[in-house]
C-alpha positions in Angstrom: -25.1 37.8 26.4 -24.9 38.6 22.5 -24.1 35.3 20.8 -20.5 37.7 19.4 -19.1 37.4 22.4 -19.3 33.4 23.3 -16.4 31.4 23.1 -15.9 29.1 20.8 -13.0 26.9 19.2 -11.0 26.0 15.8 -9.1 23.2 15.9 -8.4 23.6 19.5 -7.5 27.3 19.7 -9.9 28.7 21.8 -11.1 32.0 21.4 -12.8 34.3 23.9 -15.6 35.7 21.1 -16.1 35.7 17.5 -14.2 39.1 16.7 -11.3 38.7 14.7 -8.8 41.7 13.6 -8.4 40.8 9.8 -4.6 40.9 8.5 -3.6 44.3 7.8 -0.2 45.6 6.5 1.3 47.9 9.2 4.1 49.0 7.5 6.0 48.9 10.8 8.8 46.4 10.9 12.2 47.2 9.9 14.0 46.4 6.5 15.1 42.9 6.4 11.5 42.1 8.1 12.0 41.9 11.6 9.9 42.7 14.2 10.0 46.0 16.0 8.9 47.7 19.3 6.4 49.8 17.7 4.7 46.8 15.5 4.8 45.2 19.1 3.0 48.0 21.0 0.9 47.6 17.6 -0.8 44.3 18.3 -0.8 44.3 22.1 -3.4 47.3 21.8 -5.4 45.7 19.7 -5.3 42.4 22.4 -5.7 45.2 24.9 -8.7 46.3 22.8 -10.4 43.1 23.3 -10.0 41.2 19.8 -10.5 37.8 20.1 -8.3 36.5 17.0 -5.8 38.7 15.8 -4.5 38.1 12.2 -1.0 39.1 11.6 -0.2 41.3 8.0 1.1 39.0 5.4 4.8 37.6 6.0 6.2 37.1 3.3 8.1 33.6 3.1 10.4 34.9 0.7 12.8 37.5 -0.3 11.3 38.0 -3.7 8.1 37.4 -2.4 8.4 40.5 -0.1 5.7 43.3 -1.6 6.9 46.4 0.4 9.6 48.1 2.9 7.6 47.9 6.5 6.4 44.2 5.6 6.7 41.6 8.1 9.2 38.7 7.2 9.2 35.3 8.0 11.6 34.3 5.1 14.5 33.2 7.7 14.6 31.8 10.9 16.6 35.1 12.1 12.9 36.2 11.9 11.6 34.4 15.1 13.1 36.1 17.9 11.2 39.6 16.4 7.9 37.5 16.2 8.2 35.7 19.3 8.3 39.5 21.4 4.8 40.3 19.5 3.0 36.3 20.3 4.3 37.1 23.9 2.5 40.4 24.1 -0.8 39.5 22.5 -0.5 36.3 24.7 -0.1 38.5 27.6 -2.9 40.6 27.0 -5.3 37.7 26.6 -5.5 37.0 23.0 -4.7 34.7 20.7 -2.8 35.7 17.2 -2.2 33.6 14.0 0.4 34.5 11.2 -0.7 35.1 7.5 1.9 33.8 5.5 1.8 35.4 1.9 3.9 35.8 -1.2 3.6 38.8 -3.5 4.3 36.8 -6.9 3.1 39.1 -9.6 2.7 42.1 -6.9 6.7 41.9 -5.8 8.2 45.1 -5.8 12.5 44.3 -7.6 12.6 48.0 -5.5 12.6 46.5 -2.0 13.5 42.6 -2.7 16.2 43.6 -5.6 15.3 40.3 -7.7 12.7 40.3 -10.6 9.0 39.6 -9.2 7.7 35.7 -10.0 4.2 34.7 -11.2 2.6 31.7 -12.7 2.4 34.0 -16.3 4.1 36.7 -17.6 0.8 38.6 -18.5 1.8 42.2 -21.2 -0.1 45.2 -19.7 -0.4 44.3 -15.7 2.8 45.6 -14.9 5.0 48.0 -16.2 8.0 45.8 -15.6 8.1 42.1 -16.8 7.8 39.0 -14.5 9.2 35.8 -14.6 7.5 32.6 -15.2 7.6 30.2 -12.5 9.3 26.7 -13.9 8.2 23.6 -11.9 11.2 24.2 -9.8 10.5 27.2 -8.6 6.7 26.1 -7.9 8.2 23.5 -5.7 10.4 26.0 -3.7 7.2 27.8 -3.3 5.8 24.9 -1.3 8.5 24.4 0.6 9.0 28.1 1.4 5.0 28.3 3.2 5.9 24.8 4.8 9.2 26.4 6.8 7.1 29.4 7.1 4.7 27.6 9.2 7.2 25.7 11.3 8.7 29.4 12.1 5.3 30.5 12.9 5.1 27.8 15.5 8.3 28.2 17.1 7.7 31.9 17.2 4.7 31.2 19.8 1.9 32.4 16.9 -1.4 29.9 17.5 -2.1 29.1 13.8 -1.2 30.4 10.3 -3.6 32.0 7.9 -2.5 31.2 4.4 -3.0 34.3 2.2 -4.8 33.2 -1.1 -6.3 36.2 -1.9 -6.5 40.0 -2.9 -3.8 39.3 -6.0 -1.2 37.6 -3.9 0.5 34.5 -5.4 -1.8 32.1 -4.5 -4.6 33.7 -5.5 -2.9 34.3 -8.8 -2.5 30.8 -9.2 -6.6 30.2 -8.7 -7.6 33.2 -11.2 -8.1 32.8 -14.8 -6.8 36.6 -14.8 -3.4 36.0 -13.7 -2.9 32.2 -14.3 -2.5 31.4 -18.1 -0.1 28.0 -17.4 -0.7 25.5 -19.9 0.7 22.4 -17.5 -0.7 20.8 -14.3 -1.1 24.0 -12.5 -3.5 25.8 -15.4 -6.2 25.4 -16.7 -8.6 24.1 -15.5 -9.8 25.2 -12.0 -8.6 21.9 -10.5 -5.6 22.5 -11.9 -5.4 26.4 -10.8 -6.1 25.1 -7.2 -3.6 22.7 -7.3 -0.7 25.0 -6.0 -2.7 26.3 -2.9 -3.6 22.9 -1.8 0.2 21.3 -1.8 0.9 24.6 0.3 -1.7 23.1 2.3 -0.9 19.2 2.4 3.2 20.7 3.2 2.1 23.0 5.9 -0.3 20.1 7.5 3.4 17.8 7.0 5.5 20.3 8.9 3.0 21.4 11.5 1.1 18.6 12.4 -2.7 18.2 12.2 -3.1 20.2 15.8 -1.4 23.2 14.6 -4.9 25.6 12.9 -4.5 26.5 9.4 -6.7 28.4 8.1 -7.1 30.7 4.5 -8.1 33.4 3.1 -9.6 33.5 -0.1 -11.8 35.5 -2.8 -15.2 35.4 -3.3 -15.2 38.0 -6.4 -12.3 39.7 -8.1 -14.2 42.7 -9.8 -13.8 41.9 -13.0 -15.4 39.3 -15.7 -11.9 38.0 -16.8 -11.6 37.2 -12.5 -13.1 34.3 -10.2 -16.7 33.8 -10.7 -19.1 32.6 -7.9 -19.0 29.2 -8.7 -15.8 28.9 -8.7 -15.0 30.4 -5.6 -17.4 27.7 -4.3 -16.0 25.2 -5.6 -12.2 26.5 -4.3 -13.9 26.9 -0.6 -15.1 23.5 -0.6 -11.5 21.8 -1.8 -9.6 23.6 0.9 -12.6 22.0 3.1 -12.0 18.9 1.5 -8.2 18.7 2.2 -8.8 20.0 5.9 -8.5 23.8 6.1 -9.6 24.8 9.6 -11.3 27.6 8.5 -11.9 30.2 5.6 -12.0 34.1 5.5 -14.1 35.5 3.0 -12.4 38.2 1.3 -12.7 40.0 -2.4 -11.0 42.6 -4.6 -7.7 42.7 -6.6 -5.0 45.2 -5.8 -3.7 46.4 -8.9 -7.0 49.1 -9.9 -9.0 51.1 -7.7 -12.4 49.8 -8.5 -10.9 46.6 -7.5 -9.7 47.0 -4.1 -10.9 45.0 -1.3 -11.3 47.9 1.1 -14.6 49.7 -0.5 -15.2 53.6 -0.1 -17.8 55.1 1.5 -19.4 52.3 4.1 -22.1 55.2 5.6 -24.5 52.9 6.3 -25.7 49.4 7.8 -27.1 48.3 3.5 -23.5 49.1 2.7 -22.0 47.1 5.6 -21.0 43.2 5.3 -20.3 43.1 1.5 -19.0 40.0 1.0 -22.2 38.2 3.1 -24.3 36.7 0.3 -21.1 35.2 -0.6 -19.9 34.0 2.6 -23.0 32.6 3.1 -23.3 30.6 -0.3 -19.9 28.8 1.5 -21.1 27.9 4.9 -23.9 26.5 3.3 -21.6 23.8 1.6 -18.8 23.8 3.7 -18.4 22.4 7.7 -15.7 25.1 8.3 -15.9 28.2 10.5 -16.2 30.9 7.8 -14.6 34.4 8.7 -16.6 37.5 7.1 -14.2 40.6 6.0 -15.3 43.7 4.4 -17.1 46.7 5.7 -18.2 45.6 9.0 -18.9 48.6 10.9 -22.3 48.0 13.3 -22.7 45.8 16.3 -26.0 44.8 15.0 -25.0 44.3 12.1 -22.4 42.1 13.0 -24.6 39.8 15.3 -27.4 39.3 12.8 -24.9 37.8 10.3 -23.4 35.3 12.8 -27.5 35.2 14.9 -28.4 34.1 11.4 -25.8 31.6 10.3 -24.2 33.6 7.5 -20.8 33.6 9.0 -19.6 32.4 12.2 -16.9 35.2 12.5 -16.5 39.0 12.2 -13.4 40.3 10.6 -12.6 44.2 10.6 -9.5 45.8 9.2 -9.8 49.9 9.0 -12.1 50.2 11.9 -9.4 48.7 14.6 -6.6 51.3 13.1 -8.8 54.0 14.1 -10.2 52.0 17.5 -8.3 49.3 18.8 -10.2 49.4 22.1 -13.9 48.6 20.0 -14.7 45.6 21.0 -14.1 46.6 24.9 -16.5 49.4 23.9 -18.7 47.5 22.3 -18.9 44.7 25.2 -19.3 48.0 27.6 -22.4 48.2 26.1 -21.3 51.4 24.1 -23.2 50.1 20.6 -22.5 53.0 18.5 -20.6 52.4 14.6 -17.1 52.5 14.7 -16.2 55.6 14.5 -13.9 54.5 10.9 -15.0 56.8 7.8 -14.0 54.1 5.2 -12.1 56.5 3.1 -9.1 54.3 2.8 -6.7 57.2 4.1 -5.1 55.2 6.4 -2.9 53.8 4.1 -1.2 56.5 2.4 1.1 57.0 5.5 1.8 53.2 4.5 2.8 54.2 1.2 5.0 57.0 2.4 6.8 54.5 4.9 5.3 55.8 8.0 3.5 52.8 8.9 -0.4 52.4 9.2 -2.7 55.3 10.8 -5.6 56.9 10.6 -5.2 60.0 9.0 -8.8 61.4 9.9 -8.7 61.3 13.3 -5.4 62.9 13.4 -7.0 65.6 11.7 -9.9 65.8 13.9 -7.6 66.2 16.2 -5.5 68.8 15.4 -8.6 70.8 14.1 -9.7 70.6 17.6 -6.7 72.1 18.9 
């Protein structure tokens, strides 16, 4: 049997094989954030589908936090009773699912939360609109906002949280030089920059407990020379270690300009597949924690020479499960062929429209067929 699909464990959640669905926005619950039926169907087909670890789309843990109409909440305890339907159905489809709690900070939209978007600078020429400083204050309302966050992610039935500190969400703007020009504790230098994500951390681990899995998401390369380097992505992977994260997910990209994005255009073939690996590598090598690999995985091969070889010990997909939910059952069919995902990022225009998550090119296919 392929070494993907052994189980294996993280801090006691066991998983049936080392595919995990990597957080995606949907675009799917209502207004105010709640869960609906269709965000439900959503994840139980991907359980259905045979993913091992699903990764919920980032809730935002609050109001002004919130990036987009169609985002998942989890802001208010009203929230659980939504969430708890979706861990029920995942559950009862044999897979386990953990919650990505996120803030937008700099990437809040005033359009959907009505209050100006927070940041730790007010940086001229990112946005067209201006953003508030964070104060000390609000910093610690921050903290406390991922710690309640967590202890609704737990009560809602969800098996870990996934701490979103990437892609040019808050708490990766707090760890780039890019976004974060503070010139108190939390700037600076990189310990200083870090600083935020780990109290998230050390509050989470207070509400929770130490048998709850935490895990994050970070970047490995932001695209740009005024971004996170290497090295310092190193050094952030093996601070989270450090302070106990029970695992990392290897991510890249900004989301504010299109040669940033994390989603890359145009993944054709296997030398363009696993883009982030060199990377993800560098961290296992220094770390003791799983590491999750995100970012054009498309081939079973592929995919088991990475984790065969030690470079990762986890395969994260987003686009190719919104096209084929079912790949992994087709895959462990013995069915090896790509997934059928074209990379061209179409998908989330329907996001952008409010129609919640789809591929666009298979509906296409589709109806050219007809």
């Amino acid at each position: 049997m392929s070494k993907l699909f052994e189980t294996s464990e993280i801090n006691g959640l066991k998983l049936k094989n080392r595919f995990v669905r990597s957080a995606t926005m949907e675009g799917m619950a209502s207004v105010d954030g709640t869960g609906t039926p269709r965000l439900t169907d959503f994840m139980a087909d991907l359980a259905k589908g045979g993913v091992g670890l699903i990764i919920s789309s980032h809730c935002y843990v609050q109001n002004v936090g919130k990036a987009r109409n169609g985002q998942m909440g989890i802001h208010s305890d009203e929230m659980i009773a939504g969430l708890q339907k979706i861990t029920r159905a995942v559950h009862a489809n044999h897979s386990k699912i953990v919650c990505q709690i996120s803030h937008a900070g700099f990437l809040g939209n005033i359009q959907v939360s009505g209050e100006t978007p927070i940041a730790p600078s007010n940086i001229e020429g990112l946005a067209n609109e201006p953003r508030k400083e964070m104060t000390v204050e609000d910093i610690q309302g921050i903290i406390e906002a991922f710690a309640a966050a967590a202890e609704r992610a737990r009560a809602a039935g969800f098996d870990g949280v996934q701490i979103h500190a990437a892609h040019g969400y808050l708490m990766s703007q707090f760890i780039s030089p890019m976004f974060n020009h503070r010139k108190d504790e939390y700037g600076g230098s990189l310990e200083n920059r870090v600083r935020l994500p780990l109290e998230v951390l050390r509050a989470i681990r207070g509400a929770v407990g130490s048998d709850f899995p935490v895990l994050a998401k970070i970047n490995c390369k932001e695209f740009t020379d005024k971004g996170l380097m290497l090295d310092e992505f190193l050094q952030v992977g093996t601070m989270l270690a450090d302070e106990g994260i029970d695992a990392i997910e290897v991510s890249g990209g900004l989301l504010i300009k299109p040669k940033m994005l994390p989603n890359q255009l145009g993944i054709n073939k296997a030398e363009k597949e696993a883009y982030f690996q060199k990377e993800a590598q560098a961290l296992k090598k220094q770390t003791n924690v799983p590491i999750f690999l995100v970012g054009g995985n498309r081939s079973f091969h592929v995919a088991e020479r990475i984790v065969t070889e030690g470079l990762a010990d986890y395969i994260s997909m987003s686009r190719p499960f919104i096209r084929e939910p079912g790949l992994i059952n087709r895959w462990r069919s013995g069915n090896l062929a790509k997934a059928a995902c074209v990379s061209d990022n179409l998908c989330f225009q329907p996001l952008y429209e409010g129609k919640g998550i789809y591929c666009v090119s298979e509906e296409r296919e589709r109806m050219h067929q007809q």
